[in-house]
C-alpha positions in Angstrom: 3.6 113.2 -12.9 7.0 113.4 -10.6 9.0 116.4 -11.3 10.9 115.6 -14.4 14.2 117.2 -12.8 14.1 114.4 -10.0 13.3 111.9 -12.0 16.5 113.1 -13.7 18.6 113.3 -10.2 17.9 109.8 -10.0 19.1 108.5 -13.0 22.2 110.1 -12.7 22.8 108.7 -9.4 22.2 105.3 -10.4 24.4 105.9 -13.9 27.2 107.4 -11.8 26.8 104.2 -9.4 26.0 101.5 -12.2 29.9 100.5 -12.6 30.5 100.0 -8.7 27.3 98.0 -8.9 29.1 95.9 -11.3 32.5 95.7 -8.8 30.5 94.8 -5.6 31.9 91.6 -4.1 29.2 89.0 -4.2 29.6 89.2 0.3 28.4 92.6 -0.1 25.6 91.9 -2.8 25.0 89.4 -0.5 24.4 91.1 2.8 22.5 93.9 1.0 19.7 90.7 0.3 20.1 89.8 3.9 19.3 93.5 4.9 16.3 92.9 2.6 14.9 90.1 3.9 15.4 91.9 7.5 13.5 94.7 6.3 10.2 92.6 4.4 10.1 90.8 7.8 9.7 94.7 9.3 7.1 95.8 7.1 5.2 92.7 6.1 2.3 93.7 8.4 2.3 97.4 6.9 2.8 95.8 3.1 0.0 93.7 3.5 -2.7 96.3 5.4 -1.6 98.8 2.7 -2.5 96.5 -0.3 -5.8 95.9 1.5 -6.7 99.0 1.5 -5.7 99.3 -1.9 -7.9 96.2 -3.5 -10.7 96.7 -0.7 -10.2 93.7 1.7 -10.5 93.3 5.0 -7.3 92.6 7.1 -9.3 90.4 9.3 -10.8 87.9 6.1 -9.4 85.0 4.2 -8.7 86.9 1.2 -6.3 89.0 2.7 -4.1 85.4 2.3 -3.7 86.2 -0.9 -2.1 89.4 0.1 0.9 88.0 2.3 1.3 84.7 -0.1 1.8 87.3 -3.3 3.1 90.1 -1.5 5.7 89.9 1.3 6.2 85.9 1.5 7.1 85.8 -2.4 9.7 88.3 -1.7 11.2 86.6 1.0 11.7 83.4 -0.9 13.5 84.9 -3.5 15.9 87.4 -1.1 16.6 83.6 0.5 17.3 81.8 -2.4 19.5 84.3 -4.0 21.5 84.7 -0.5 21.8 80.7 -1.1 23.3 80.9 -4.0 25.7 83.7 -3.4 27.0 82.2 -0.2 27.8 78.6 -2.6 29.4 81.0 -5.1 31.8 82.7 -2.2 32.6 79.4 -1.3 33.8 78.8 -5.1 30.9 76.1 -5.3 28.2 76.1 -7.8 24.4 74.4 -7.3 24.4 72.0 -10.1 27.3 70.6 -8.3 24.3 68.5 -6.5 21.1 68.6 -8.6 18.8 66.1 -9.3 18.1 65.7 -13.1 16.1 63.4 -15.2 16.5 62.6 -19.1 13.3 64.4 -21.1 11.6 63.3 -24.4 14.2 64.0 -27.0 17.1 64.1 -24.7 16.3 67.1 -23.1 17.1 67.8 -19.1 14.7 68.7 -15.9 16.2 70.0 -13.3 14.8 69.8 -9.6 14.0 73.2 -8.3 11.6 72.3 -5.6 11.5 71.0 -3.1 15.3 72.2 -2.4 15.7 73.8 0.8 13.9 73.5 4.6 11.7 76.6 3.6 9.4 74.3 1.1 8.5 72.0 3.8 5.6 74.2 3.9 4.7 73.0 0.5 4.4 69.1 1.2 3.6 67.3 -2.0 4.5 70.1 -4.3 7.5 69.4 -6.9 9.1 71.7 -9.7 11.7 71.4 -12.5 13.4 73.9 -14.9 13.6 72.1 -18.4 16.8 73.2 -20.1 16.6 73.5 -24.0 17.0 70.9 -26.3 20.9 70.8 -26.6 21.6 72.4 -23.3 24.0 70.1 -21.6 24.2 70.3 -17.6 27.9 71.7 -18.3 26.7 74.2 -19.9 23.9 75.1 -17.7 26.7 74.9 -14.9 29.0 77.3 -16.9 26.6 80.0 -17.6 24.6 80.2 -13.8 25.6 84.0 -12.2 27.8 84.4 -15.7 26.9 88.3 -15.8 26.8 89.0 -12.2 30.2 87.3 -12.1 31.5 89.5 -15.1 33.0 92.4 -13.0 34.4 93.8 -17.0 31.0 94.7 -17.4 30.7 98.9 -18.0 27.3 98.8 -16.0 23.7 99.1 -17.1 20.9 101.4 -15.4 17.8 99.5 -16.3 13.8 100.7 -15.8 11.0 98.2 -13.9 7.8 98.8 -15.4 6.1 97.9 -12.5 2.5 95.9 -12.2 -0.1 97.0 -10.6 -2.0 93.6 -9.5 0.4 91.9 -7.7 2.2 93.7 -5.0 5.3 91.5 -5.2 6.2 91.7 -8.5 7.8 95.0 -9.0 10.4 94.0 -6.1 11.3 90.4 -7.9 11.5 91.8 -11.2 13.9 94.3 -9.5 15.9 91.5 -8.3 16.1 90.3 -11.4 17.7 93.3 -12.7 20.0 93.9 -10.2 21.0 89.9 -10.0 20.1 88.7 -13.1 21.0 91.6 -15.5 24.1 92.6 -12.9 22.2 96.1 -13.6 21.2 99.0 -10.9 17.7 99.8 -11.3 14.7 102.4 -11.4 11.4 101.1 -10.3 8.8 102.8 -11.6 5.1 101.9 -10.1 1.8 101.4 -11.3 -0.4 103.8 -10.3 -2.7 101.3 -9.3 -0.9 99.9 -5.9 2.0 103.4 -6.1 0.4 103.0 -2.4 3.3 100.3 -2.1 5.9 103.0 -2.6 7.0 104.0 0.6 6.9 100.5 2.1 10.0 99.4 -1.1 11.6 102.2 0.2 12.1 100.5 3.5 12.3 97.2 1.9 15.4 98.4 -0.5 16.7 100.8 1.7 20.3 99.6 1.6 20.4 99.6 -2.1 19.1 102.8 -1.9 21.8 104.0 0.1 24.3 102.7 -2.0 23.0 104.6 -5.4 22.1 101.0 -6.6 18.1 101.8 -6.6 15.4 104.4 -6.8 11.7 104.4 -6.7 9.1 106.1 -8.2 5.5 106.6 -9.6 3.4 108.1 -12.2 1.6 107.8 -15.0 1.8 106.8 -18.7 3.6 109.9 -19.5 6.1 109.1 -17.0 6.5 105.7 -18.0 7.0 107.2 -22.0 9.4 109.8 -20.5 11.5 107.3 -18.6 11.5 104.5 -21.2 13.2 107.2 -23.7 15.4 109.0 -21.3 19.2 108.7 -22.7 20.1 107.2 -19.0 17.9 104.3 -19.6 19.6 101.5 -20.6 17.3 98.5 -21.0 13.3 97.8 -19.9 11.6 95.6 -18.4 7.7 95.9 -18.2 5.2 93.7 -17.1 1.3 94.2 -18.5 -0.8 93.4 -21.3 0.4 93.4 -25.1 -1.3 96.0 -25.9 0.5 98.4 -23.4 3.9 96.6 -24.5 3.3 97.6 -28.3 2.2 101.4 -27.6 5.3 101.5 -25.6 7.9 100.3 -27.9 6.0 101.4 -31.2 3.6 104.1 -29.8 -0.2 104.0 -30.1 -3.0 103.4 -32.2 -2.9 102.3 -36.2 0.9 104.7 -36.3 2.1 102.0 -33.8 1.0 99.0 -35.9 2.3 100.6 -38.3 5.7 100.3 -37.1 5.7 97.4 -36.0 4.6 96.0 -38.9 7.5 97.7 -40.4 9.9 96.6 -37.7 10.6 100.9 -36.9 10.4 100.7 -33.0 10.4 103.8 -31.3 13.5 102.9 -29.3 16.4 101.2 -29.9 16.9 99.4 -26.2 16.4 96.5 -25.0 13.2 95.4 -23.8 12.3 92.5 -21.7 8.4 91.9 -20.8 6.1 89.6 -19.0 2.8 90.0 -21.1 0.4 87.4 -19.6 -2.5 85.8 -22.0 -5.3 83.1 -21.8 -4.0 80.7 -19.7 -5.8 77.0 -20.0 -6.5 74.3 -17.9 -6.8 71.3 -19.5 -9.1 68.3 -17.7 -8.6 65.1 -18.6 -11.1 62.4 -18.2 -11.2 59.7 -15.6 -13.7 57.9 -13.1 -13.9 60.9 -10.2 -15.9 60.6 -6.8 -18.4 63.2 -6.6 -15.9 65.1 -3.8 -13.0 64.7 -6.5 -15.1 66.6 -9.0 -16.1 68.7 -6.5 -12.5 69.9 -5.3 -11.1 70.3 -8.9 -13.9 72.7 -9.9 -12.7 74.5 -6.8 -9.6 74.4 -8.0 -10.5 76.2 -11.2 -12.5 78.8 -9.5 -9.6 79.6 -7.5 -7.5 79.6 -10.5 -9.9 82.2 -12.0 -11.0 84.1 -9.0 -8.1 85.1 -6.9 -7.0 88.2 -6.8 -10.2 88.7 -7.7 -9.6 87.4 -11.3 -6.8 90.3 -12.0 -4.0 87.9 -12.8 -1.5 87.7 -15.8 -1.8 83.7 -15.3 -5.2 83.0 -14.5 -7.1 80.3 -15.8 -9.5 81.6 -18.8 -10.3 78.6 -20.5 -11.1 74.8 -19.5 -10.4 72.5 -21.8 -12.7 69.2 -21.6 -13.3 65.9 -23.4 -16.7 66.4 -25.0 -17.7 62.5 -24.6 -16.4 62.8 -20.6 -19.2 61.2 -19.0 -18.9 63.4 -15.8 -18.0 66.3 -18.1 -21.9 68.2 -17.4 -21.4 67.1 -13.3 -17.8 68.9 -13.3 -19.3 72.2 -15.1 -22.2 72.1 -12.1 -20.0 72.1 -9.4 -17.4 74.7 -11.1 -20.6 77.0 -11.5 -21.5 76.9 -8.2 -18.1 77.1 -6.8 -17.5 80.3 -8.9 -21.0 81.5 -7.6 -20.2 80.7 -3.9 -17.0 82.0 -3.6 -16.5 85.3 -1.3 -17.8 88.4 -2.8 -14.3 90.3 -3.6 -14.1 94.2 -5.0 -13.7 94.3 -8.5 -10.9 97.3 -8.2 -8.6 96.6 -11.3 -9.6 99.9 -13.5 -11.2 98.9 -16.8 -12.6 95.6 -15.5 -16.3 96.5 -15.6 -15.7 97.2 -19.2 -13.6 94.4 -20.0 -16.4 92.2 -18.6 -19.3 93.8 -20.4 -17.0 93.4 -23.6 -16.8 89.4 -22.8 -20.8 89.2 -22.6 -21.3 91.3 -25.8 -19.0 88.9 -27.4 -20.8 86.0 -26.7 -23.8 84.0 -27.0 -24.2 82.4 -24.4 -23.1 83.7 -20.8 -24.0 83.3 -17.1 -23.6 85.9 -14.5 -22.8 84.6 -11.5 -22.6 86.3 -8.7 -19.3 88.4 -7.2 -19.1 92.1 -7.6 -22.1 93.7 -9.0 -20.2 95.9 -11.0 -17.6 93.5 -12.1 -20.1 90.1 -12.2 -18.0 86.5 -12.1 -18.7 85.6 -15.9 -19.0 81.9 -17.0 -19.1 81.4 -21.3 -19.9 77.4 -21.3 -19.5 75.9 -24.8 -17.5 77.9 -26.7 -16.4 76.5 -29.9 -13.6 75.1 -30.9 -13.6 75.1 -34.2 -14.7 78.9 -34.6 -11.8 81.4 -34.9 -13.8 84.4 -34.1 -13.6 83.2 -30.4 -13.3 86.2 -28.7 -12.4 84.5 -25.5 -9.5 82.6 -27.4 -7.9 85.6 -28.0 -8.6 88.4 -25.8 -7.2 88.2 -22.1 -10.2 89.6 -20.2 -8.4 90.4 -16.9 -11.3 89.8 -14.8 -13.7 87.2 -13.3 -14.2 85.5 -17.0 -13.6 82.1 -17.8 -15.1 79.9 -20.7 -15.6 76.3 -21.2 -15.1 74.5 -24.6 -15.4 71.0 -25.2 -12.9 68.9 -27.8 -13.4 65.5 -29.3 -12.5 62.6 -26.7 -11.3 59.6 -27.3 -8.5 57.9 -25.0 -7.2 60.4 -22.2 -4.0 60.4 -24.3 -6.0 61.1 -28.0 -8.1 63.8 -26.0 -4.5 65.3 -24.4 -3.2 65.0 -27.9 -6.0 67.2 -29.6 -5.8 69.8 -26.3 -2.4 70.2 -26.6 -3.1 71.3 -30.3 -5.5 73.4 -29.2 -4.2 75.6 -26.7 -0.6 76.1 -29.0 -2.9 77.4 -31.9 -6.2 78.6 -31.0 -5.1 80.5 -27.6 -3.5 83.7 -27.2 -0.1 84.5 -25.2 2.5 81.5 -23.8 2.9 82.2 -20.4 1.2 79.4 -18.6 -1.1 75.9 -19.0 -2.6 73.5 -16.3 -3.2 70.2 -16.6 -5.6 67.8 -13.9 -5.4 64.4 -14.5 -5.9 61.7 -11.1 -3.4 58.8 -10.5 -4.8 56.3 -12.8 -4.9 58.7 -16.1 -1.1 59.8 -15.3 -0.3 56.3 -14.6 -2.2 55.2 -17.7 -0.3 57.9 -19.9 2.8 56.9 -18.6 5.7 59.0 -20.9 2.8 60.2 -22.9 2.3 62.9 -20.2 6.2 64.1 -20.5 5.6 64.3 -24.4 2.4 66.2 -23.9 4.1 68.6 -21.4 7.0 69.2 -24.1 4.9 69.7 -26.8 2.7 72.8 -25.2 4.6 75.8 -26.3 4.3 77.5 -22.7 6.7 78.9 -20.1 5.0 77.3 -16.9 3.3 73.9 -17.2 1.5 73.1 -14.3 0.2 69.4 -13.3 -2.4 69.1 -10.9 -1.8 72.6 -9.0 -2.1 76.3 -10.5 0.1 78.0 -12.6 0.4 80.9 -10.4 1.7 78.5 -7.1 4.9 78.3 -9.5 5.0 82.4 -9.6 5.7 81.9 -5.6 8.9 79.2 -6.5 11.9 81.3 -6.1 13.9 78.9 -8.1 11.6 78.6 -10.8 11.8 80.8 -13.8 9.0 82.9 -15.3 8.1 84.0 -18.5 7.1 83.0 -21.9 7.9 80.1 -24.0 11.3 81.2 -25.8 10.7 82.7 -29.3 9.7 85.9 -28.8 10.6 89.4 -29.9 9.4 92.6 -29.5 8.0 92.8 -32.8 6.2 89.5 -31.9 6.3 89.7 -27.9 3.8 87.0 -27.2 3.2 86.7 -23.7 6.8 88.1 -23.7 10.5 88.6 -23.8 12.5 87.0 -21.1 13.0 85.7 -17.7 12.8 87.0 -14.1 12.9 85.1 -10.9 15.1 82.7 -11.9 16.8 82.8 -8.5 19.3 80.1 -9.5 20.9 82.5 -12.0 20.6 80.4 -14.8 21.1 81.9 -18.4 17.7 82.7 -20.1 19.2 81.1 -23.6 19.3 77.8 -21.4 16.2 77.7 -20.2 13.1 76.3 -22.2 10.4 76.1 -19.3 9.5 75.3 -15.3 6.9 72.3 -14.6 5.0 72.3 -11.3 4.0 69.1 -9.9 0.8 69.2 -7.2 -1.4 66.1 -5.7 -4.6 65.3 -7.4 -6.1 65.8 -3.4 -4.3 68.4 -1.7 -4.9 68.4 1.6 -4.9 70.1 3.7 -7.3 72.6 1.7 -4.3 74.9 -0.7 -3.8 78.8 1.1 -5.0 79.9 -3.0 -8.3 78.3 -2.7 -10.4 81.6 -2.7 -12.6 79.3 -0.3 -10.2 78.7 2.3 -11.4 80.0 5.5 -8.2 80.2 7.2 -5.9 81.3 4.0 -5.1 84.9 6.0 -3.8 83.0 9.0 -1.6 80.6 7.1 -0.2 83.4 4.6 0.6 85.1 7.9 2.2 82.1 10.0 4.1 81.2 6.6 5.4 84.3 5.4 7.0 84.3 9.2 8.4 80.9 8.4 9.9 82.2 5.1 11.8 85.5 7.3 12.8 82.9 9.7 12.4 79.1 9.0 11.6 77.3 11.9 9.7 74.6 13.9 8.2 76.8 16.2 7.2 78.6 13.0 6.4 76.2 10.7 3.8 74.3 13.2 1.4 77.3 13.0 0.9 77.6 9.6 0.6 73.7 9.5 -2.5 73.7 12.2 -3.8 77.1 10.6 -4.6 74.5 7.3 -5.5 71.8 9.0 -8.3 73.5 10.7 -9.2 75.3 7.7 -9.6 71.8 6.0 -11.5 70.5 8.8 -14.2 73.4 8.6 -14.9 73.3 4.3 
């Protein structure tokens, strides 16, 4: 644990800095991003070799893709985005001045988030939309973008990051979020799992350091208790499991649930959280080629496997129509794609146990393959209709996913009943995929909106992964609205959100993706070329550019060429 003194020094520093936080012109917030994104340029090399040391990867291999894409390239998109919007807010303009919106089921509004600016050009294909809530007008919306970093009557907020320790990029954004979102100076306070990362955020936030607007730290959970109660710590914001969320805010054990249940919470701040879940993926039936079947079991695996399964928003459970008639040839190809993938270091702590857990809880299980000690876990045909699931409710953090089966019927009866299934039966809100080809989506028609509206989840993703949306600076991320702390979900909140828009405005982000990508997605755990791309594009996102750009773009094709 850090000496509790400095821990101390630096909340006072950022207490006795919070109100000139508040006061900055947005030219100077401003130019402290663009020192930012100067800096993640700098380090990205160093950021990225340090986290694969950390997880056990090799530089030189495709998986270290995963590293740049989540790590330093995330950050850049949202530093850029937000230096967007402050420059259109100088210039006493607003974003929604121009947006693209389309009427939703119910008279809701989507508004076009991506593509939006030259840096997506490396996403060809790719589409996203924030869904205002119902009653939400685009007036509103307009009113309420930047409304607390434009309130300079604020008195100033210190506010505590929780940080994660999976991925190495979100402790930065949810930073950002503080500081742009919240209009509050911030403490970071990293996992001990990737606290490796420190000194590299010290370079990357080293103007806001300067300025008393940021500080950084590690430790354990006793550092995390001492900082969440300090009297200088004005709101949280964590980002973990709901388990850890609960014994933070209630404490531990049966005393914990027992005030929750009470509604006694240990403290009386506000807390924010992303809490992750079991995140679906819904399939819906149509007439595949064998190659179609073959790339969306891929796709799954992918969804599962990267970061070697240690994500808040991967895929746990795939949803299929039972009376599917290429339902058994799609579960052979996603075995062997989960068996084939590359062999990747089980590092998260606890996920030997949380596997062995999944197994015991089951009947029927198939090891295959992956880290000996953490073996990638398939549970075919769970069931539905039993509530003592244990993979419906238990996020398993790891290389575990399951495969249940529901009634068929017409694609849009099967998406009805799926739909129904993942808002009752599944734990956590955060995040639901949905495959479908052309024909079924054109067949649906506005059946697919409705569907979309109707699953109570925070990301929605058609045809591509939940987790490509986490990457979207203009997206926002979080759980369906609704939560509390006594309830928390998969959550309390938003971050990202690089648009500024009021949390109590938003309902959702949908991702759009092609039924085919091509060429072959930088996530695909089975892309050959994924650590050259993430390289060539997270130097597109510090400086967009043709010269950059084309790299990136022949680094996929050739890695399409070669699967």
């Amino acid at each position: 644990m850090p000496d509790i003194s400095m821990l101390d020094r630096d909340l006072a520093v950022l207490r006795a800095h919070a109100r000139s936080w508040v006061t900055t012109p947005l030219s100077a917030k401003r130019e402290l991003l663009e020192r930012l994104r100067e800096a993640v340029a700098e380090v990205a090399a160093e950021w990225v070799a340090a986290s694969c040391r950390g997880k056990g990867i090799d530089c030189g291999r495709p998986a270290a893709g995963e590293e740049w894409l989540s790590g330093p390239y995330a950050l850049l998109g949202a530093a850029d985005a937000l230096i967007r919007l402050l420059s259109l807010l100088e210039a006493g303009r607003n974003p929604f001045d121009r947006v693209v919106t389309r009427a939703l089921p119910g008279g809701q509004l989507a508004v076009r988030i991506f593509p939006y600016s030259v840096r997506d050009l490396t996403l060809p294909g790719y589409s996203g939309e924030v869904w205002l809530r119902p009653g939400v007008t685009l007036d509103e919306a307009k009113a309420g973008i930047a409304a607390r970093l434009r309130d300079t009557e604020l008195p100033g907020e210190v506010g505590l990051v929780l940080g994660a320790g999976n991925i190495n990029s979100i402790p930065a954004l949810d930073a950002l979020s503080k500081l742009y979102q919240d209009n509050a100076v911030v403490l970071i306070k990293l996992n001990p799992v990737n606290a490796y990362l420190e000194p590299v955020l010290r370079r990357v936030f080293a103007g806001f350091i300067e300025h008393g607007f940021l500080r950084i730290t590690s430790g354990d959970a006793q550092t995390g208790a001492h900082l969440v109660g300090h009297p200088e710590v004005d709101t949280v914001h964590l980002t973990g499991s709901r388990a850890s969320h609960d014994a933070i805010v209630f404490g531990p054990g049966e005393e914990g649930e027992r005030r929750r249940a009470q509604r006694k919470p240990l403290i009386a701040k506000p807390v924010t959280s992303e809490l992750g879940g079991v995140g679906p993926a819904i399939v819906l039936p149509g007439r595949w080629s064998e190659a179609a079947l073959r790339l969306q079991a891929r796709h799954i695996a992918a969804q599962r496997l990267h970061n070697s399964g240690f994500n808040c928003i991967a895929t746990q459970i795939v949803v299929l129509p039972d009376d599917w008639p290429q339902a058994d040839r799609f579960l052979h190809h996603l075995r062997e794609a989960l068996h084939d993938a590359p062999v990747r270091p089980g590092y998260y702590p606890g996920a030997a146990d949380r596997q062995r857990n999944a197994v015991d809880s089951h009947t029927q299980s198939e090891l295959l393959g992956g880290d000996p000690a953490v073996p990638r876990t398939l549970l075919a045909d769970l069931d539905p209709d039993d509530p003592d699931t244990a993979a419906f409710r238990t996020e398993y953090f790891g290389p575990v996913l399951g495969v249940t089966r529901l009634p068929g019927g017409t694609p849009a009866e099967f998406l009805d009943r799926a739909v129904d299934f993942c808002n009752d039966h599944l734990a956590g809100d955060l995040g639901a995929g949905l495959i479908a080809d052309p024909r079924t989506m054109r067949a649906l028609g506005p059946a697919l909106d409705d569907a979309v509206a109707r699953l109570r989840y925070g990301t929605v993703a058609v045809n591509c992964w939940v987790g490509l949306i986490y990457a979207l600076p203009r997206a926002t991320w979080g759980a369906f609205p609704g939560h509390d702390i006594y309830d928390a979900g998969s959550g309390v909140g938003l971050v990202h959100n690089a648009l500024l828009l009021d949390p109590a405005h938003v309902e959702r982000t949908v991702g759009r993706g092609p039924f085919r990508p091509w060429p072959t997605p930088p996530w695909f755990v089975d892309n050959r070329n994924a650590h050259t791309i993430g390289r060539h594009m997270t130097r597109f996102a510090a400086q967009p550019s043709l010269a950059k750009a084309l790299p990136a773009a022949l680094s996929a094709l050739f890695s399409s060429l070669g699967a």
